[in-house]
N, C-alpha and C positions, 0 to 999 in steps of 0.2 A: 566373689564373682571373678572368674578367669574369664578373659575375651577368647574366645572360638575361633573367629575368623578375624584376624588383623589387617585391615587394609590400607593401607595407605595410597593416594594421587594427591599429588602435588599439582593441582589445576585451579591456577587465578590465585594462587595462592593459600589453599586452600588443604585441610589435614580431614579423609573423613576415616572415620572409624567404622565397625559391622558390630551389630550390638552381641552384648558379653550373656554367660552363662555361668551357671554357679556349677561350681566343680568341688569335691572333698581331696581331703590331703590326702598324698600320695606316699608311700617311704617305699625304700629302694634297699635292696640287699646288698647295693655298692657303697655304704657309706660305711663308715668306722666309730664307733664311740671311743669317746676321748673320756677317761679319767681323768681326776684331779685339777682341772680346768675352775677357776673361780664364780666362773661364770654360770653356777649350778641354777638348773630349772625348781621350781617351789613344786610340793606336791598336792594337789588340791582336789578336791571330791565337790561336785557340783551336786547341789540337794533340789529339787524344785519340788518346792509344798504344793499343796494341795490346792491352795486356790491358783496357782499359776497350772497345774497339771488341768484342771479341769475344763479349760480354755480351748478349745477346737483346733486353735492354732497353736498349743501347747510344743508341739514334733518338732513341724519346723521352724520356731523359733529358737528350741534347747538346739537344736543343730545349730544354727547361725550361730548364737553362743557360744556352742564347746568348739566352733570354727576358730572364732576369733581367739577366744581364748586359747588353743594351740599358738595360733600365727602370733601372739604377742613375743612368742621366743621366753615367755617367762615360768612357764607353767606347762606342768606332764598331769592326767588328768585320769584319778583314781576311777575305774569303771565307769568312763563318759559312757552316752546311751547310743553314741557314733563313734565312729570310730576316728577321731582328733586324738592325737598323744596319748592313746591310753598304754595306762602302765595296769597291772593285778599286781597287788601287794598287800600286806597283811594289812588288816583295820587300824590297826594303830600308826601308823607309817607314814599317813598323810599328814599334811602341815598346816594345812588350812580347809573350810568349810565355804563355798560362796551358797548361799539360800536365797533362792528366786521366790520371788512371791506376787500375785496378782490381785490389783487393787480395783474393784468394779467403777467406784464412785469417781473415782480419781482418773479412770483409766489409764492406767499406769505399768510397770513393771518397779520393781524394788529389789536392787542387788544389796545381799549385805553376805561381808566378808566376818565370820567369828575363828575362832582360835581353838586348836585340836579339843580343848571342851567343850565349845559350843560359846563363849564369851564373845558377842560381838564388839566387834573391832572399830568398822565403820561401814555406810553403806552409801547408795550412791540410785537416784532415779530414774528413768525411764517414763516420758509420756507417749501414749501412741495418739496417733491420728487415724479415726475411720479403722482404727484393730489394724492398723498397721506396723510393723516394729522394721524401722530402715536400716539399712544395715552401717549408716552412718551411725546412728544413733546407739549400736553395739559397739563400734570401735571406741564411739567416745566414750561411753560408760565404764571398758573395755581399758582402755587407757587411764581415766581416773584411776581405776583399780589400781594398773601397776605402778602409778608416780608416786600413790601413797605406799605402796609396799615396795617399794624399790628406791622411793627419791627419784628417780629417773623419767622424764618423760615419755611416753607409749608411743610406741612407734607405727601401730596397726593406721593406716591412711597416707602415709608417707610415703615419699616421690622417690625415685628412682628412673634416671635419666640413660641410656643407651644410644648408639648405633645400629641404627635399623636399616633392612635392606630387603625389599621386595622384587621380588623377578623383573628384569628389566628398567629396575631402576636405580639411580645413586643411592649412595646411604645418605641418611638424613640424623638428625640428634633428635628424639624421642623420648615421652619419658611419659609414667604408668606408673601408678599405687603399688601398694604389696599386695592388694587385692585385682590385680590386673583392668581394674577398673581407672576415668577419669583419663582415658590415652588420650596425647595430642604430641603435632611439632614444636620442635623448639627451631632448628635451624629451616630456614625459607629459600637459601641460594641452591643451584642449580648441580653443586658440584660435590663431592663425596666430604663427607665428614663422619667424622671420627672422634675416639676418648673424650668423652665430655667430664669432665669434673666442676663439681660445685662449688661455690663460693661457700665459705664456714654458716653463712645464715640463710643461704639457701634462694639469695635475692640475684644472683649472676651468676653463668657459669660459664666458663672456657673449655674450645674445643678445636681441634685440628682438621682444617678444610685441605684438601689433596685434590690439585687441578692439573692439569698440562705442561701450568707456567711455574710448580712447583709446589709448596708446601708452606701455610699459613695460620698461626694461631690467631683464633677470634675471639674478642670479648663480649658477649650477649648479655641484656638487661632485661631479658622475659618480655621485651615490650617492642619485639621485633626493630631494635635498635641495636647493630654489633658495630665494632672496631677493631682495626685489625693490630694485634700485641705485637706482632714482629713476623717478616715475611724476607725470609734470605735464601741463597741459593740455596740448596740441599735441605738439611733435614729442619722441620721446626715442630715439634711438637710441646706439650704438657699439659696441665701443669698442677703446680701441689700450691695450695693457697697457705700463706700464715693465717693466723688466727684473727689479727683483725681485717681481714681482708684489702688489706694495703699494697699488700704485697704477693708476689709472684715467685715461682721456680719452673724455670722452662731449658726444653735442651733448644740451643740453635747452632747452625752450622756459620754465624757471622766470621768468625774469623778461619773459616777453610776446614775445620773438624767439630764432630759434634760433640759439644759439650755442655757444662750446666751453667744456667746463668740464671742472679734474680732480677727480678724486676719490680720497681715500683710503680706502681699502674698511674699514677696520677701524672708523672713525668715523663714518664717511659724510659728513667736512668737503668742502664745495667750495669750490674758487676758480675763480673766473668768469676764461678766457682771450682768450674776445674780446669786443668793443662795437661792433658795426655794426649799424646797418639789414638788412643781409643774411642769407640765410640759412645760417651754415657748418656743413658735416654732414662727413661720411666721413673723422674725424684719423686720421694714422696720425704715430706715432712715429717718429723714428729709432734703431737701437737702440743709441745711447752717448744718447739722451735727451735731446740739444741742439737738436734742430729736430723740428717739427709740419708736418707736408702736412697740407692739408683742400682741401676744397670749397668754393667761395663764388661768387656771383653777382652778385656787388660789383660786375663789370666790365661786368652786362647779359645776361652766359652765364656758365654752369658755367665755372669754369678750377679750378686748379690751384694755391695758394698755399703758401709755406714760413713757417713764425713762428720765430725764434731763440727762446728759451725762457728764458733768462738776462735777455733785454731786452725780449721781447716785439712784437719788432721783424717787419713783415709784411712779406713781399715776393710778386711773381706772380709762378709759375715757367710757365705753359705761353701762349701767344699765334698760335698755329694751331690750325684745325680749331674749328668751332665749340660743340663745349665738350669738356671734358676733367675725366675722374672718375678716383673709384677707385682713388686710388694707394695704390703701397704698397711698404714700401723693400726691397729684398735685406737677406739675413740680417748683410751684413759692411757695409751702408749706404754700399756704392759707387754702387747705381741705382736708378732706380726704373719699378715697372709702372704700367700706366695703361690706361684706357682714352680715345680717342680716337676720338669720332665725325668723322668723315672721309668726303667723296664719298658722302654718305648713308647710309654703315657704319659701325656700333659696330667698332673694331678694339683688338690689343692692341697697346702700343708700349713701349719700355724709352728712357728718358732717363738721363745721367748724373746726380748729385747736387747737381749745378748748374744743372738746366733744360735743357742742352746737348746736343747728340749724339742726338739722339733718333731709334730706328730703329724700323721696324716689324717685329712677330714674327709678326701674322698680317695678310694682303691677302687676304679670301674677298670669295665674294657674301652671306655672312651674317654677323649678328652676333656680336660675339666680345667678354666684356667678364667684369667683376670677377677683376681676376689677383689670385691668390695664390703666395707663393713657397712650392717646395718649402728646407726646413729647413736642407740644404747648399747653396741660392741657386744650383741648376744645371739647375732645371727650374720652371713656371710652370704651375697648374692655374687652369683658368677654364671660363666658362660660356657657350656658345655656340647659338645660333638654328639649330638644321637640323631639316626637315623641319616646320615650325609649333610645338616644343616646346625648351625648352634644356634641355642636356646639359654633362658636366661631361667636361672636356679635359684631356690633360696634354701639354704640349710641353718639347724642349727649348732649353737657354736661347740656342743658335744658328740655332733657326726651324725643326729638323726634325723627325722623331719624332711627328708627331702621333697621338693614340692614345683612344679611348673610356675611361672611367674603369669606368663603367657599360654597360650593355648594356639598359636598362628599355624596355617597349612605348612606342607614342606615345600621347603624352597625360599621359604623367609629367613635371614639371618639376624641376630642379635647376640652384640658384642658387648664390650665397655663397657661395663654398668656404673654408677656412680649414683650414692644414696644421699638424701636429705631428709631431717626432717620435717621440710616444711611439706606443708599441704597445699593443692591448688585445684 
């Protein structure tokens, strides 16, 4: 389910939404497939027997299925009967079998996953209500599937947090499933905010409020209780969370130039991490903690910088394209997203954790910038220029798949993204 009409008023305090509509994936002749990427999709042929075919509501339920199962990011989808991830490829080629099947007595569904001979593997349940099948109840099933074939928790219901902006009004922090469903506010104050980033469990998140009186990092506890991290002349923005969420990495302008600095949230001690003339903004962590990416313009243009953390030690990681923002590591800190303004395009790009290897995931005629990684590091949401407004994207992480997050009229902006897994 994609939302249609987005709407936001902020009246008494108050977030309403215009109800959603179910939309099919979309893919686009602007994105790039990426070889060699670890990150490989499974290949998988959906079977649905006889007694689940025979069901009246057989159609549209295999759709919601081969729905979900694309948007897991884990699977391409041998002659689905819609059109989600399908690939055509010889019979032998697929890697796994899912067999749906319908249980009268039970009323039920039954997924079971078996092995390119048909050797079941494991399976997983489905009760309906009133021959209802919700589309919660696909994600979750949907999601067992991959944690048992992947280790990794399923990310199909998870939150994704934004910068939203309606005609005539401030931005607000916002935040919407992978299914454009379950939209509400997060920030309540009257004045424009910006980048919101998640806390590692997905229980707080920080964001950058922009007034008059200048520029302010907030701390939110989802329970419409914020505090303010640090509020100095000029610039305050970030921030990149450690892992146990103790700790902070924010830029501030406290001592007369913008720089990096952490923070421990319980004291509110800082140490000041960098000393240049320049301005450095946008840190992101890695998540064992040992290295910092940011921004800096030390070079004359935006690039790209690593700091080792133990020594404090700086180095440039990007040197093409005339500036490079935005990054931000994969969840296993094997790579990193980015943007890359290129041939007069914001684009998105994935480098290894070296600076190296660096590919492109999108090549359009429009802008494509602020990547966020999805939580199991297999899909990339970000913010793209179509039509005179940005919109928020999801792809995945070998260039294909691209898909509307949102569905909002023109004239609605959505920035920042910033992903969790948790659900709400």
């Amino acid at each position: 389910m994609l939302l249609r009409y987005l709407t936001i008023g902020l009246i008494y305090g108050s977030l309403f939404w215009l109800p959603a509509i179910s939309m099919g994936q979309t893919y686009s002749p602007d994105v790039v497939t990426i070889e060699g990427l670890k990150f490989s999709r499974f290949t998988l042929q959906v079977k649905p027997l006889s007694s689940f075919t025979a069901h009246f509501k057989a159609r549209t339920w295999l759709k919601n299925i081969e729905k979900n199962l694309c948007w897991s990011g884990v699977f391409k989808l041998y002659h689905p009967q819609n059109n989600y991830c399908r690939i055509s490829t010889g019979h032998h080629d697929f890697q796994l079998h899912l067999k749906i099947t319908a249980h009268g007595k039970s009323k039920g569904l039954q997924f079971i996953i078996t092995d390119n001979i048909g050797i079941p593997l494991f399976d997983t349940q489905v009760q309906l209500a009133q021959n209802k099948l919700l589309e919660s109840q696909v994600m979750e099933a949907i999601n067992y599937i991959t944690e048992k074939i992947t280790a990794q928790p399923g990310i199909l219901g998870s939150t994704i947090a934004f910068s939203f902006k309606q005609p005539q009004r401030q931005k607000v922090i916002a935040r919407i499933n992978t299914h454009g469903q379950n939209a509400d506010a997060i920030s309540y104050n009257l004045e424009t905010n910006i980048a919101p980033k998640w806390s590692p469990n997905g229980d707080k998140i920080a964001y950058t409020t922009v007034s008059r009186k200048g520029t302010s990092i907030l701390l939110d506890d989802l329970k419409r209780n914020t505090s303010v991290l640090a509020k100095y002349k000029g610039v305050n923005s970030g921030g990149s969370w450690y892992g146990n969420g103790k700790r902070i990495i924010i830029t501030l302008s406290k001592d007369g130039n913008a720089d990096l600095y952490e923070m421990e949230l319980k004291t509110r001690r800082l140490e000041r991490l960098t000393r240049h003339p320049s301005i450095d903004t946008s840190p992101a962590l890695s998540p064992d903690g040992q290295y910092l990416l940011f921004v800096s313009d030390r070079s004359r243009s935006e690039q790209i910088y690593v700091m080792y953390m133990p020594t404090k030690e700086v180095s440039r990681l990007t040197f093409t394209g005339s500036r490079n923002t935005d990054p931000a590591w994969s969840p296993d800190g094997s790579l990193i997203a980015y943007t890359k303004y290129i041939r007069g395009r914001d684009q998105i790009y994935v480098m290894d954790a070296y600076g190296e290897n660096e590919r492109a995931i999108t090549r359009s005629s429009y802008h494509s910038e602020q990547p966020a990684w999805s939580p199991d590091g297999r899909q990339i949401v970000f913010s793209a220029l179509r039509r005179k407004n940005y919109k928020l994207f999801i792809i995945f992480l070998d260039g294909a798949g691209l898909r509307r997050v949102t569905n909002t009229p023109a004239g609605y902006e959505e920035n920042s993204p910033s992903w969790t897994l948790r659900q709400f």
